[in-house]
C-alpha positions in Angstrom: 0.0 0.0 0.0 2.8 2.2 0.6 4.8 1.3 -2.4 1.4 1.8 -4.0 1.2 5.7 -2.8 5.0 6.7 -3.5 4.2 5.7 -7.4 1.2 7.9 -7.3 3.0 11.1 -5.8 5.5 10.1 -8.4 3.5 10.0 -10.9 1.4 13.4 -10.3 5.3 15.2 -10.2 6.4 13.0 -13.6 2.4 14.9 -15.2 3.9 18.4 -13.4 7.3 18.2 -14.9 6.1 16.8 -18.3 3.9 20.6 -18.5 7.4 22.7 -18.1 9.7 23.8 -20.7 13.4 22.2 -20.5 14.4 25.3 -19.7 12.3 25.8 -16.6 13.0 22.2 -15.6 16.8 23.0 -15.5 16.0 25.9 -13.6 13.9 24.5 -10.9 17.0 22.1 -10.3 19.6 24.6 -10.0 17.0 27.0 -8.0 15.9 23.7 -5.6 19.0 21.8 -5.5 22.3 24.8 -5.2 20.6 28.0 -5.1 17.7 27.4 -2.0 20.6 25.7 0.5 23.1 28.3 -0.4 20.5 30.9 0.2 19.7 29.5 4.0 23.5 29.3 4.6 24.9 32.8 3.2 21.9 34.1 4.8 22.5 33.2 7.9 26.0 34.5 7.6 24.7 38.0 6.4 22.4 37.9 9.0 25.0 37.9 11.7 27.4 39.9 10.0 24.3 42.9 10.0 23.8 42.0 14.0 26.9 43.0 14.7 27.1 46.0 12.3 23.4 47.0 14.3 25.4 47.2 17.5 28.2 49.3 16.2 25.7 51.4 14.8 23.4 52.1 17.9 26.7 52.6 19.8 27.4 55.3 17.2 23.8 56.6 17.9 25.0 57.4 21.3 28.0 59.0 20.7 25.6 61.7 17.9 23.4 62.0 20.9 26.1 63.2 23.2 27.5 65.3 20.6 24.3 67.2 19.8 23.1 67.5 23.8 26.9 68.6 24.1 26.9 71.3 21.1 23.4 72.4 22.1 24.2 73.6 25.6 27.1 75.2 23.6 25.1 77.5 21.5 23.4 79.1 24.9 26.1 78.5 27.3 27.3 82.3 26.8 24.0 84.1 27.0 23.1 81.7 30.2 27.0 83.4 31.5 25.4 86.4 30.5 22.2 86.3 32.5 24.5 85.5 35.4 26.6 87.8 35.7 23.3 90.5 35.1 21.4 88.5 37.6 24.0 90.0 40.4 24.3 93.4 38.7 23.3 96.0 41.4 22.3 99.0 38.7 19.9 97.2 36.9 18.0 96.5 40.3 18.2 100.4 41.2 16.9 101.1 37.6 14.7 99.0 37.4 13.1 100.0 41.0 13.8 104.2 40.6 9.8 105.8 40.8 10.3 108.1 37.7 8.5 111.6 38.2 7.3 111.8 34.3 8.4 110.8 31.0 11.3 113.1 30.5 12.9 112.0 33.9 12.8 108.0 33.0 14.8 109.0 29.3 17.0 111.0 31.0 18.1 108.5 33.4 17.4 105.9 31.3 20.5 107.2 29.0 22.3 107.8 31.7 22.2 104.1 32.8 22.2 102.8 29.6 25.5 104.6 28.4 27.1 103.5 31.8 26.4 100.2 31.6 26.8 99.8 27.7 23.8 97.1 27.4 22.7 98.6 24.2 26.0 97.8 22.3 26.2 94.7 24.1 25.7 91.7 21.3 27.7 88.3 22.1 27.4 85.1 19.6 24.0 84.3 18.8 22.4 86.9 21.5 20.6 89.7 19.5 18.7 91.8 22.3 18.5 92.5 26.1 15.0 93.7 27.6 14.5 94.6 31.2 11.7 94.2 32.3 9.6 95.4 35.8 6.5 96.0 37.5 7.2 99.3 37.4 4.0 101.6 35.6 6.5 104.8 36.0 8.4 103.5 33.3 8.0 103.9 29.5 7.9 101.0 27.9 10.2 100.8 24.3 13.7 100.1 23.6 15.4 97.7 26.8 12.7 98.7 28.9 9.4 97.5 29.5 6.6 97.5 32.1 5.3 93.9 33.2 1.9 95.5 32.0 2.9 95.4 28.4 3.9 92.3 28.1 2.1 90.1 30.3 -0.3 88.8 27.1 2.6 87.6 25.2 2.5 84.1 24.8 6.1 83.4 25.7 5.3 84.8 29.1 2.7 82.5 29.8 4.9 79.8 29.1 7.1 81.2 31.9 4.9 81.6 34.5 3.1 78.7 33.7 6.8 76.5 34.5 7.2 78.1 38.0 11.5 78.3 36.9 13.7 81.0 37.5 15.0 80.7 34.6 14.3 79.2 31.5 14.7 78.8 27.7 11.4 79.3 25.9 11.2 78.1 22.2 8.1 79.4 20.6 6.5 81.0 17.4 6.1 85.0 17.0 3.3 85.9 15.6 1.6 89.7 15.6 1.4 89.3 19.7 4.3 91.1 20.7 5.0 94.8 20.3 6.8 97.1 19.3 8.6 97.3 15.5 7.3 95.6 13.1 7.8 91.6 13.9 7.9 88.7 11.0 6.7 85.0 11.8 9.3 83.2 12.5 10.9 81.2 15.4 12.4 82.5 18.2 14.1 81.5 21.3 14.2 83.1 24.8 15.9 83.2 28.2 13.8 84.5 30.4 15.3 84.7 34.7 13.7 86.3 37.5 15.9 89.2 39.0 15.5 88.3 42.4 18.9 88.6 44.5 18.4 91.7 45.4 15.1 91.7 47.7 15.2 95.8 48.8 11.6 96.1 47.3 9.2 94.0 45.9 8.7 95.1 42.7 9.3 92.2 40.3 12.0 92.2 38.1 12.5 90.1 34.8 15.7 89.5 32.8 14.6 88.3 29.0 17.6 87.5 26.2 16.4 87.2 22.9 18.6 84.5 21.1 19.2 84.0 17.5 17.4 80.8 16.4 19.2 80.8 13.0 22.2 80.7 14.6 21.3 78.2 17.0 19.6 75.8 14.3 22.8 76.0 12.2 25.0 75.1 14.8 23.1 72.0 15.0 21.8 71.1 11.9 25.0 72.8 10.1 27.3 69.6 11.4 27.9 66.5 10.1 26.3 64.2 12.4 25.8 61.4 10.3 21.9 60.8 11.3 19.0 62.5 11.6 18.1 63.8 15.1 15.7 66.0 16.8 16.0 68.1 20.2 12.3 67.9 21.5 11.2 69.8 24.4 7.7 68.3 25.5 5.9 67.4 22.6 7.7 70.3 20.3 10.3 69.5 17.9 12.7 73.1 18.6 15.9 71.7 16.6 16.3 69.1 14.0 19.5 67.9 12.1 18.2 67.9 8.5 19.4 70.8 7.6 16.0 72.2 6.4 15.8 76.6 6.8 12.3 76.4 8.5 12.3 79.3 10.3 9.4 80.6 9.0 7.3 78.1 9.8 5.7 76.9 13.2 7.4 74.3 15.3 6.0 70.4 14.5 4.8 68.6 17.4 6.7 64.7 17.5 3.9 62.0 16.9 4.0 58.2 17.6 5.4 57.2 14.0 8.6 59.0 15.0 8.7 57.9 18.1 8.5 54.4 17.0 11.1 55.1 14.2 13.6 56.6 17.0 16.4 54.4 17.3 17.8 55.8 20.7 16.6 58.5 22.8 18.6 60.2 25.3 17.7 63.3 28.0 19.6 66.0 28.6 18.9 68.3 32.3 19.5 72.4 31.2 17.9 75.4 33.2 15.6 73.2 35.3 14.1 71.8 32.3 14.9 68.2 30.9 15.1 68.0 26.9 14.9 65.2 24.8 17.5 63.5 22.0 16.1 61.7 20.0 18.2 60.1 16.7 16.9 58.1 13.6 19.1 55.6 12.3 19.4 54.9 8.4 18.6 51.2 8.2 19.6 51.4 4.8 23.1 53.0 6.0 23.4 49.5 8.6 23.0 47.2 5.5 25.2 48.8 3.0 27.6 49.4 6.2 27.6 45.4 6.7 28.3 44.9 2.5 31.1 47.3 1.9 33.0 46.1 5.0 32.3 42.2 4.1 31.9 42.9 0.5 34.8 40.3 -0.9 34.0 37.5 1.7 30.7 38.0 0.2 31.6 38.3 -3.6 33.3 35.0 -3.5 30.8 33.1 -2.0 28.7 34.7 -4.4 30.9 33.4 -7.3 31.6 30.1 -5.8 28.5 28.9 -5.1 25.6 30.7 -7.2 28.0 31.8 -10.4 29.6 28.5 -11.3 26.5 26.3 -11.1 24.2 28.9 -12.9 27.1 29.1 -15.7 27.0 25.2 -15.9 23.2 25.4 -16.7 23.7 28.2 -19.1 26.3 26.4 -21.3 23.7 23.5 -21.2 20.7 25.8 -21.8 22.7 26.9 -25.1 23.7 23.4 -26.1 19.7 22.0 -25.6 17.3 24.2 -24.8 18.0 27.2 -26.6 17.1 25.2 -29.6 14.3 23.8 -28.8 13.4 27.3 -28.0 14.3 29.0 -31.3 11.8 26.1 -33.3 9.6 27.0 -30.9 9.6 31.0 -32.0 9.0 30.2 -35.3 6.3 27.8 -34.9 5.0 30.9 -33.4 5.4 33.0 -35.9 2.4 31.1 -38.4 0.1 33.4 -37.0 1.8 36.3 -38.9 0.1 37.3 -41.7 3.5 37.2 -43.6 3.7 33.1 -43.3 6.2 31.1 -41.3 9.7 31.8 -40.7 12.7 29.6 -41.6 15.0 28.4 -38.7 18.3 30.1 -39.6 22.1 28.4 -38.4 20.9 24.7 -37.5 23.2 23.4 -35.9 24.3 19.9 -34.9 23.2 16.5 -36.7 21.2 15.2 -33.5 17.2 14.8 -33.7 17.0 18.3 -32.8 18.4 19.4 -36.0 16.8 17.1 -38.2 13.3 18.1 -37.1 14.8 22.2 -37.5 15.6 20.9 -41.3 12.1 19.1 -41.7 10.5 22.8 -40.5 12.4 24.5 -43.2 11.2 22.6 -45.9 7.4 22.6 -44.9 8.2 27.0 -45.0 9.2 26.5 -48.2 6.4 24.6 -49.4 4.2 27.5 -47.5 5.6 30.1 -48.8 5.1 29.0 -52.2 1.6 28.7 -51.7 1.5 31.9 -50.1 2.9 33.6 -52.9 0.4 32.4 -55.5 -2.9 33.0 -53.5 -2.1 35.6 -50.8 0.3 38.0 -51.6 -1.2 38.1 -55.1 -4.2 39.1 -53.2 -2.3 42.2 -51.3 -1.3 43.8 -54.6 -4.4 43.4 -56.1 -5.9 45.2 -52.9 -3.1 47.9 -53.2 -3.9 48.4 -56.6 -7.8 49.3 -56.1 -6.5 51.5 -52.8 -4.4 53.8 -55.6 -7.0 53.9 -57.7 -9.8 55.2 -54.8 -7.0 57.6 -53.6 -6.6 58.9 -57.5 -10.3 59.0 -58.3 -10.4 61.5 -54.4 -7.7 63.8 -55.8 -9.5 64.3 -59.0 -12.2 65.3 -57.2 -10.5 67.7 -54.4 -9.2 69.3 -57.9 -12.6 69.8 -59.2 -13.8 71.9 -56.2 -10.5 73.9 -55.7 -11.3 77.3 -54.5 -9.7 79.4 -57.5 -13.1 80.6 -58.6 -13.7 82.3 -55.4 -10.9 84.3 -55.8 -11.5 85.4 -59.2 -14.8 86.4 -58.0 -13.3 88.1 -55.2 -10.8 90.0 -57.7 -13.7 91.0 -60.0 -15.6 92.7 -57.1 -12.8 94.6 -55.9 -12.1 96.3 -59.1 -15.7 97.2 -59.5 -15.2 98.8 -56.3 -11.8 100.7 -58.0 -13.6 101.8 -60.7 -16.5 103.3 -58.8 -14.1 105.1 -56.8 -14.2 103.0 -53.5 -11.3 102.7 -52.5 -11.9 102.0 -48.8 -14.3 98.7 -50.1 -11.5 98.2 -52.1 -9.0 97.6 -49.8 -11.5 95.5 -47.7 -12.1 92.6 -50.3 -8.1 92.7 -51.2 -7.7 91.8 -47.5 -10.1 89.7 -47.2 -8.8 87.9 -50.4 -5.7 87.7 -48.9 -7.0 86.2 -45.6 -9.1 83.3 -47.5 -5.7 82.7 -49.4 -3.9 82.0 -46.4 -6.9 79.8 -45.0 -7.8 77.8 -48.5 -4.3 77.0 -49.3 -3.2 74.8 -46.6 -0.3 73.1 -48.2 1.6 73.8 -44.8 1.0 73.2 -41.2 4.4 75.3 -39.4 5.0 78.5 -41.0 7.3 81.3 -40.3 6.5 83.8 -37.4 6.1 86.7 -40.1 4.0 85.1 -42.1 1.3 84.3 -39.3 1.9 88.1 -38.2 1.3 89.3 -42.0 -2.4 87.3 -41.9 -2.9 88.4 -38.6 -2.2 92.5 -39.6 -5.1 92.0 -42.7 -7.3 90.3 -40.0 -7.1 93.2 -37.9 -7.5 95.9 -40.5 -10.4 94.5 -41.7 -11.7 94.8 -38.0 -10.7 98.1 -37.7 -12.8 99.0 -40.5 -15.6 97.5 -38.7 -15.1 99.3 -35.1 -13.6 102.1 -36.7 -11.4 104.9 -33.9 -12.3 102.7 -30.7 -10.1 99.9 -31.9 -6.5 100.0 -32.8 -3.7 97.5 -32.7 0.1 96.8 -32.1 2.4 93.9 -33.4 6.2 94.2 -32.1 8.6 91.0 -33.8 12.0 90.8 -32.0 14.5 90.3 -35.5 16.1 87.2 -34.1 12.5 85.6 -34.1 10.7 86.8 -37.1 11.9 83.5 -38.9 10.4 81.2 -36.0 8.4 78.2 -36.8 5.1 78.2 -35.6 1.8 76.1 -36.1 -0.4 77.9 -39.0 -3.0 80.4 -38.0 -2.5 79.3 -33.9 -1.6 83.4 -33.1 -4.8 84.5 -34.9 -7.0 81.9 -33.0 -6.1 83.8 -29.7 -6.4 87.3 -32.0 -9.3 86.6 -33.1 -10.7 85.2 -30.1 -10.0 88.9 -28.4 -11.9 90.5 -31.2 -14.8 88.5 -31.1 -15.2 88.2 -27.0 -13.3 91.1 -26.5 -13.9 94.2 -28.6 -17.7 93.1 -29.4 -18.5 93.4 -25.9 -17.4 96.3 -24.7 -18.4 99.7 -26.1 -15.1 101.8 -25.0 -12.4 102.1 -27.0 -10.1 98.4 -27.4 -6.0 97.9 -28.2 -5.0 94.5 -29.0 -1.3 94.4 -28.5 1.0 91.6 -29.9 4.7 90.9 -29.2 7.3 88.1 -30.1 10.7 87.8 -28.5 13.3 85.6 -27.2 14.3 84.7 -23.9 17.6 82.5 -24.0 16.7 79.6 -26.1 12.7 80.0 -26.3 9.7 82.0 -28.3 7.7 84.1 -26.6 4.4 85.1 -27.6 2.0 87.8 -25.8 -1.3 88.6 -26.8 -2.9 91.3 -24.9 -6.2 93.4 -25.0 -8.3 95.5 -22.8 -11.3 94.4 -24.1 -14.6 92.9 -21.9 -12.3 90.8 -20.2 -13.7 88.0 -17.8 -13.7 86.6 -14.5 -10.6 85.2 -12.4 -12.6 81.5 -12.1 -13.6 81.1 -15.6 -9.7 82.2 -16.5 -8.2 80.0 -14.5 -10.7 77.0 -15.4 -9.6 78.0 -19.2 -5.8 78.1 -18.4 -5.8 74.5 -16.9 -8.0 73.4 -20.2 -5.2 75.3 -22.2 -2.7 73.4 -20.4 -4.1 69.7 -20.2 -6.1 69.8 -23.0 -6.3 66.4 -25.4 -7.9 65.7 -29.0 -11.1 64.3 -27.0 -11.5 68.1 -25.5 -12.5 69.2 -29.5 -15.7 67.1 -29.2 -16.7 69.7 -26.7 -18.6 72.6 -27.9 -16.7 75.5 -25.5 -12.9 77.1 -27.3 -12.6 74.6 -29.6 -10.5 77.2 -31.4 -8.3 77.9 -28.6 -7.8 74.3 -27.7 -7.0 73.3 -31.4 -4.5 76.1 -31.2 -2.9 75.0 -28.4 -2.7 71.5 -29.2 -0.9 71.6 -32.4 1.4 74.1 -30.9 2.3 71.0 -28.4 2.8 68.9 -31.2 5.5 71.4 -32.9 6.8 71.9 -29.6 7.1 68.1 -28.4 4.7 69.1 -25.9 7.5 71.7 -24.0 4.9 74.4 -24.5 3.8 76.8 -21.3 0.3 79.1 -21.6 -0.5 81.5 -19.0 -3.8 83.2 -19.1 -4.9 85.9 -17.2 -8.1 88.1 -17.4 -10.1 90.3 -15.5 -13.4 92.0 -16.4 -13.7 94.9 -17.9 -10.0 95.3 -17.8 -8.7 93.0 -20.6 -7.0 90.0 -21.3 -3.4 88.8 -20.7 -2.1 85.4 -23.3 1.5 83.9 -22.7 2.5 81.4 -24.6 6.8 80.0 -24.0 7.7 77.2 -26.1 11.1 76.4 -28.0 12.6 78.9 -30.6 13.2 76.9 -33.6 14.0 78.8 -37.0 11.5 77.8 -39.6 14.5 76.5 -42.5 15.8 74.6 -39.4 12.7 73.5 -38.5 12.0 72.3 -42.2 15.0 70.1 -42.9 15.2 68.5 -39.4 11.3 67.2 -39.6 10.3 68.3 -43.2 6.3 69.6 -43.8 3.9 68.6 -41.5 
């Protein structure tokens, strides 16, 4: 019964094996048989070798975290001096507590102390100002001096009170709360001390050192470190080593992901307050740290025992498989329409060759039969497709526009002849305009060209608005020759005329100008026509921008959109349009795109 089960199981893997391809056979024994035990064994190996490279690395974590708690109480160590040595200062006490009779008394002996004491030259490393301040309403608040009063809303000296310290650094974000001059948002850093030794009166007394938080932050994020790491006091991130100039934005607050990511965090005791370290390791940086310092231990075994077996099936591969492969491709290839496809260099005089001989002769035999009945077929169908095309051309030439003309020519010199001059000159540029628009035999024309239609177009207009429209086209020299789509610029002319200058009864200028800036075209198309509003503009820009050939189905700027899509296909889609408008103001077109002469343009990509 046993016996009877292992030829069953045998039997189901003989069915399995007998569905693969030799090559996938050779590969499941080289994948099952060398490459899985290898795998277990070199992976255990590079598994221990990246355990020990994780404990170097956390040790190194430690050292970063000393370093930045070290170079931290650095950047305040001097102000903290500072404070000291003000916090025993006898004059500031007697300043601070002098009842002042009016305003001219405090500035006078304000100066007085100030110029003795020299506090208002006084700036050291990143300190940038000293402000006094006391419970004292006889003062006038401003410069180093303020009252307790005018300050006592500010949210850094909520902070303070709230701590119950003596002294204490306060990280927070200025916003319009504070007074005096005129403040930006931005991040700023206090120390703010009680000045208490002196206990003569009671009048409270308040030492505050505004620090520079630039300086600070590049003292710490401006060294090398190695990791990233953040100095977090409570829940706010203050200082980061990443190297990012935020200082206009508001401190972030840590959250649980980075707590989770930290990879050592370390607390450091300054001022009474107790600030965290916290450093991110580079997991990556631990792996390719365990590679390059085991890298030829590991290229070896990597050559002994994955390289040499998986070359040993490729030679074999070449000298069976491949073969099989190749008159298995051309099998393949009946499905063309074309017919089969010989096997080219057989090779070898085993059965493998002989049945690659016996397929050559059956695609001669098939070709032969595919020359008589199909392909005879294709040129007959080629033939009849000429002849459909021919027949189309003779009619396109039947209905060319010529006559038009003519009649267009006839009118205007009736018009001579009578003496109008004025209708005259109307039907030659209107001639001229249904010339340009009739005789499409090219799709990119010169810039001057396009600027030559568009000056008839607007004549003509101007004979229909007559004094309250006028018009302005400026061509740089350097891009006069520039190749451009056909009649794009007077889509976006026209388009101001029509939405433009017939709906608004004041007078309209349409102003055009074409210049270069480095190596593109730019094109401006401005009027102060009806104008419209900033929603619809932008919703019209973003079409301009994004639009596709499905957006011409759509019954809204068709014009403009067509425009703006074959100027992406001329450009290779590097194109920019800017559209601005505002109502009853005017309209503002922009269109960047690369300058490319027009002969240039011609024998790189020929007609379009």
């Amino acid at each position: 019964m046993e016996i009877f089960r292992k030829h069953k199981i045998e039997e189901r893997l003989i069915g399995a094996l007998n569905n693969l391809n030799l090559n996938r056979k050779l590969l499941l024994l080289y994948l099952l048989c060398v490459l899985s035990p290898l795998l277990i064994t070199d992976g255990y190996i590079l598994t221990s070798i990246i355990s020990n490279e994780r404990s170097q690395f956390n040790e190194e974590m430690k050292n970063v975290a000393a370093n930045i708690s070290a170079d931290f109480i650095s950047s305040v160590k001097t102000a903290s001096d500072v404070s000291n040595n003000m916090y025993v200062d006898r004059s500031i006490y007697t300043f601070l507590d002098t009842p002042f009779n009016d305003n001219s008394d405090f500035y006078s002996k304000y100066y007085d102390w100030i110029k003795g004491n020299g506090y208002q030259t006084l700036y050291l490393n990143n300190m940038s100002r000293f402000i006094f301040i006391a419970d004292n309403n006889t003062i006038v608040p401003g410069g180093n001096v303020y009252t307790l009063k005018s300050i006592e809303d500010n949210n850094w000296y909520q902070e303070f009170i709230s701590s119950n310290l003596k002294t204490q650094l306060i990280f927070y974000y200025m916003g319009d709360e504070e007074s005096g001059a005129i403040q930006t948002k931005t991040k700023q850093v206090k120390l703010v001390r009680w000045l208490d030794y002196y206990k003569d009166t009671e009048i409270k007394k308040m030492l505050v050192i505004n620090l520079n938080y630039p300086s600070i932050s590049d003292s710490i994020s401006g060294k090398n470190y190695g990791m990233l790491a953040y100095i977090v006091d409570g829940e706010k991130i203050i200082l980061s080593t990443d190297g990012k100039k935020n200082y206009y934005s508001p401190y972030t607050s840590i959250n649980d992901a980075d707590r989770r990511k930290a990879g050592y965090t370390s607390e450091v005791q300054f001022m009474g307050k107790t600030y965290k370290i916290m450093v991110f390791p580079d997991n990556n940086n631990v792996v390719m740290g365990a590679f390059k310092k085991k890298a030829p231990v590991m290229i070896l075994l990597l050559i002994l025992n994955i390289m040499a077996p998986l070359l040993l099936v490729r030679l074999i591969n070449k000298s069976f498989t491949s073969r099989l492969g190749q008159l298995d491709k051309v099998f393949e290839s009946g499905n063309d329409n074309v017919g089969l496809v010989p096997v080219s260099n057989v090779e070898g005089s085993d059965e493998i060759a002989h049945l690659m001989n016996g397929y050559n002769d059956l695609v001669l035999r098939n070709r032969q039969l595919i020359k008589t009945i199909y392909e005879d077929k294709l040129v007959y169908q080629e033939n009849e497709i000429e002849k459909q095309q021919a027949e189309l051309l003779a009619m396109r030439m039947q209905i060319n526009p010529h006559f038009m003309f003519n009649c267009l020519e006839n009118i205007r010199m009736h018009s001579v002849i009578k003496g109008e001059k004025e209708t005259a000159a109307m039907i030659e540029r209107l001639a001229a305009l249904e010339r340009d628009v009739v005789e499409w035999n090219q799709d990119v024309i010169p810039l001057y060209r396009e600027m030559g239609f568009i000056k008839n177009y607007l004549k003509l207009q101007q004979y229909r608005y007559g004094d309250r429209f006028s018009f302005s086209i400026n061509v740089s020299d350097d891009v006069s020759d520039a190749a451009i789509p056909k009649l794009t610029l007077a889509t976006f002319v026209e388009n101001a005329c029509v939405h433009g200058a017939e709906k608004k009864t004041r007078d309209v200028v349409i102003m055009l100008n074409a210049h270069s800036a480095g190596d593109r075209l730019v094109l401006e198309i401005e009027d102060t026509g009806a104008g419209m509003d900033s929603a619809s503009a932008e919703r019209l820009q973003k079409r301009m921008r994004e639009c596709t050939f499905a957006d011409l189905k759509k019954n809204r700027h068709i014009g403009i959109l067509n425009a703006c899509l074959r100027t992406k296909l001329i450009a290779g889609g590097d194109v920019d349009f800017l559209f601005e408008s505002e109502e009853q103001i005017g309209t503002y077109i922009k269109i960047t795109m690369p300058l490319k002469h027009y002969e240039l343009q011609q024998a790189e990509g020929g007609e379009e």
